[in-house]
Rosetta silent file (secondary structure, phi, psi, omega in degrees, C-alpha in Angstrom):
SEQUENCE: XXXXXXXXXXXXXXXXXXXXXXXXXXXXXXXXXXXXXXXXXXXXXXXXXXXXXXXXXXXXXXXXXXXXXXXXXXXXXXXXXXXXXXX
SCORE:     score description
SCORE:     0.000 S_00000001
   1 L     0.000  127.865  172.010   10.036  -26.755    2.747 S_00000001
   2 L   -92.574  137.893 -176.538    8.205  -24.631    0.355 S_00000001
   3 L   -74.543  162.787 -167.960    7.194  -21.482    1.380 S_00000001
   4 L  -113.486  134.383  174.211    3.574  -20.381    1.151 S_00000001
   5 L  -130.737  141.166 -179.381    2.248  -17.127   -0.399 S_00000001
   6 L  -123.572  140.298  166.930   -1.303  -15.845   -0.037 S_00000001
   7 L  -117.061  143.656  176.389   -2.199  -12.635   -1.609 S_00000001
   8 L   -86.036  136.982 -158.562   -5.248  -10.756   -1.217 S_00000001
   9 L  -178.153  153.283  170.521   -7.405  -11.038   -4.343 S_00000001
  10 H   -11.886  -64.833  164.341  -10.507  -12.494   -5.207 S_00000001
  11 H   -38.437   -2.072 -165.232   -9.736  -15.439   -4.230 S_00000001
  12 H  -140.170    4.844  140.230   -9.499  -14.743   -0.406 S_00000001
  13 L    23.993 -106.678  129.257  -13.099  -13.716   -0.483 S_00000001
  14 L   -78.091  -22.722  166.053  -14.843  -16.366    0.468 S_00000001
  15 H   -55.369  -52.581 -162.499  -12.746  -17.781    2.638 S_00000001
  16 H   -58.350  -56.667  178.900  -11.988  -14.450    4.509 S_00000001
  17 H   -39.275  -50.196 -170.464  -16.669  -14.672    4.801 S_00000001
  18 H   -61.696  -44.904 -166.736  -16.323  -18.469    6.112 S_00000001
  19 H   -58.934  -61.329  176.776  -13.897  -17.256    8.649 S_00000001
  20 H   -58.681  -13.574  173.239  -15.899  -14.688    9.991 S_00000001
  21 H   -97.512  -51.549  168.346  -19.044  -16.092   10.039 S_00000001
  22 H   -28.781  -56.481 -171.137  -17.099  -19.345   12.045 S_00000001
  23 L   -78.422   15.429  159.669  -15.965  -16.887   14.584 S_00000001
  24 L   103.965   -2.012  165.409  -19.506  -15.971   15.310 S_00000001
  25 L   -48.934  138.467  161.961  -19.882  -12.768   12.901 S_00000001
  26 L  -130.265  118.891 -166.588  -23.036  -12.391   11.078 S_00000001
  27 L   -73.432  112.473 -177.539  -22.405  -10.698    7.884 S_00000001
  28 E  -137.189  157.870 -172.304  -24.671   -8.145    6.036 S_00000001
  29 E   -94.206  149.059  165.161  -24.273   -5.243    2.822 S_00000001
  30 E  -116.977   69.508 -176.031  -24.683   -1.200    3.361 S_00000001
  31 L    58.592 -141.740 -153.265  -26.066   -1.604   -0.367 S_00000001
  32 L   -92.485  -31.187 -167.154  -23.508   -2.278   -2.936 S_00000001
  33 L   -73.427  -42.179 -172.058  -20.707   -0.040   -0.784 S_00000001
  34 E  -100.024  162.909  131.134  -19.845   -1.371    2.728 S_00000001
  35 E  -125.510 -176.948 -171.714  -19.624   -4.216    4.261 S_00000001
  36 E  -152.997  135.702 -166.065  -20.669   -5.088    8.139 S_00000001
  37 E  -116.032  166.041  174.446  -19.991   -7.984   10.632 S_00000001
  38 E  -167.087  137.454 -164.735  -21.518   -7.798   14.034 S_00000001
  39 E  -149.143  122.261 -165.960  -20.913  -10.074   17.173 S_00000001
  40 L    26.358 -117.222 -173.585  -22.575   -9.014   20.057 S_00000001
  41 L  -131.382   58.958  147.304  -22.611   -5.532   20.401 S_00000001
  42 E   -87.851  114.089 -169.597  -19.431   -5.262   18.112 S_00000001
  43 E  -114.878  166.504  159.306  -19.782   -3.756   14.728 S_00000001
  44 E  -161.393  157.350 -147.494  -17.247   -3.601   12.257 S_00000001
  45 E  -140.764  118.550 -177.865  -17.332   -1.830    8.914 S_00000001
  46 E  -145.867 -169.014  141.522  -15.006   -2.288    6.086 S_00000001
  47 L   -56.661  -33.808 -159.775  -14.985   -2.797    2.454 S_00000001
  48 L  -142.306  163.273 -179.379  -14.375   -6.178    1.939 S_00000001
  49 H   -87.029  -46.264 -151.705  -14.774   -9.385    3.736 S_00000001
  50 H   -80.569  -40.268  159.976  -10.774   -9.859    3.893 S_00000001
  51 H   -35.792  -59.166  169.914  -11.099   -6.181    5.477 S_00000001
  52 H  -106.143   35.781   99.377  -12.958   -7.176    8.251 S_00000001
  53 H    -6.356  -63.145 -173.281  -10.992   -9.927    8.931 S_00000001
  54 H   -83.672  -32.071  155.225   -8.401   -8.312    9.511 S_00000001
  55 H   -40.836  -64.428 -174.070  -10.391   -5.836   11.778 S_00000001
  56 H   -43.142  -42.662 -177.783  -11.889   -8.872   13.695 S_00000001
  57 H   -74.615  -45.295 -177.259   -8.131   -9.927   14.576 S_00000001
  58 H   -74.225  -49.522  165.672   -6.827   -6.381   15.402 S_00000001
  59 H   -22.116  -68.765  175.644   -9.864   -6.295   17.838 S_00000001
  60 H   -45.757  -42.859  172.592   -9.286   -9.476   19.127 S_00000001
  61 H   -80.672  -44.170 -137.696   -5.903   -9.066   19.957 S_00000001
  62 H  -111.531  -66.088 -153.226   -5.580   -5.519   20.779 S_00000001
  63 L   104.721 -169.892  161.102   -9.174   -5.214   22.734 S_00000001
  64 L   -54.269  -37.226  164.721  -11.341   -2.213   23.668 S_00000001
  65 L  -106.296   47.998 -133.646   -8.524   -0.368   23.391 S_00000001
  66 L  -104.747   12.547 -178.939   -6.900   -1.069   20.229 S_00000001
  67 L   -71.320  163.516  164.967   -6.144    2.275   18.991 S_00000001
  68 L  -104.853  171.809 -155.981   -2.491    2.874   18.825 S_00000001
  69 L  -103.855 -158.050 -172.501   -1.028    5.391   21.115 S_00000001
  70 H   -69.912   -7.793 -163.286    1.533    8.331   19.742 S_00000001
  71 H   -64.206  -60.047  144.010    4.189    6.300   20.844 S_00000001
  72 H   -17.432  -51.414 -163.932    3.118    3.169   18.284 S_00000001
  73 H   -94.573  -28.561  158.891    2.657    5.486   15.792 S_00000001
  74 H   -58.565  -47.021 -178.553    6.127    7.445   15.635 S_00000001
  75 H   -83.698  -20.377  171.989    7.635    4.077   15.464 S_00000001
  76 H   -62.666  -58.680 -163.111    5.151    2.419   12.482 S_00000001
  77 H   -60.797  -34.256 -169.644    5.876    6.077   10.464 S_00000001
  78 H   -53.560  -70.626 -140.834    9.760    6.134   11.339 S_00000001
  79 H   -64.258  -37.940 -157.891   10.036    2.470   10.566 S_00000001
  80 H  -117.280    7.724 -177.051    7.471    2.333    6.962 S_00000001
  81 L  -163.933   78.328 -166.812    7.421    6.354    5.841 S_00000001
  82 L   -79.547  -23.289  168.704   10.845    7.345    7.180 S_00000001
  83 L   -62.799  -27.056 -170.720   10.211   10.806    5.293 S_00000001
  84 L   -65.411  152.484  176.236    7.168   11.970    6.962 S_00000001
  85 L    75.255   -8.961  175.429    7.278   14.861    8.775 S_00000001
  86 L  -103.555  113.141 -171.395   10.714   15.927    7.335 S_00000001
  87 L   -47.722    0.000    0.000   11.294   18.761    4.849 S_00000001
C-alpha cells in the first residue's frame, strides 16, 4: 500500500474553500489580511482557508467548549516542548 502525504501549500487551498463551503460555511475577506467563515452564529477567523478548516474540525469535535484545560496543556508542552518552563 502506498502511503499518502498531503502537505499544506498552495495546493490545499482550494480544496480546504470547497470543504468549507460543503459543510455549510460561507466564506468572506477582512481585506487582503483575514479570512472568515460563518455558519449560523459561528464565526471563525484565520488566515487561510486550510486555517479554518482546521478550526471548523476542532469546533466540531471539541464543541462550545473546546478550549483546552491546564491539564491538556501540561501534557501537549511536556510531550512537544519538553524544555519549557525549565531553566
Amino acid at each position: 500500500m502506498t502511503q499518502e502525504t498531503i502537505a499544506a501549500a498552495g495546493n490545499t487551498e482550494a480544496p480546504a474553500y470547497l470543504t468549507l463551503v460543503q459543510l455549510g460555511y460561507s466564506l468572506d475577506r477582512d481585506g487582503e489580511e483575514r479570512w472568515i467563515a460563518k455558519k449560523g452564529t459561528l464565526e471563525l477567523v484565520a488566515d487561510c482557508p486550510l486555517e479554518l478548516l482546521g478550526l471548523s474540525l476542532m469546533r466540531n469535535e471539541r464543541g462550545p467548549r473546546w478550549q483546552a484545560d491546564d491539564h491538556e496543556i501540561a501534557e501537549f508542552l511536556t510531550q512537544f516542548y519538553p524544555s519549557a518552563g525549565r531553566p
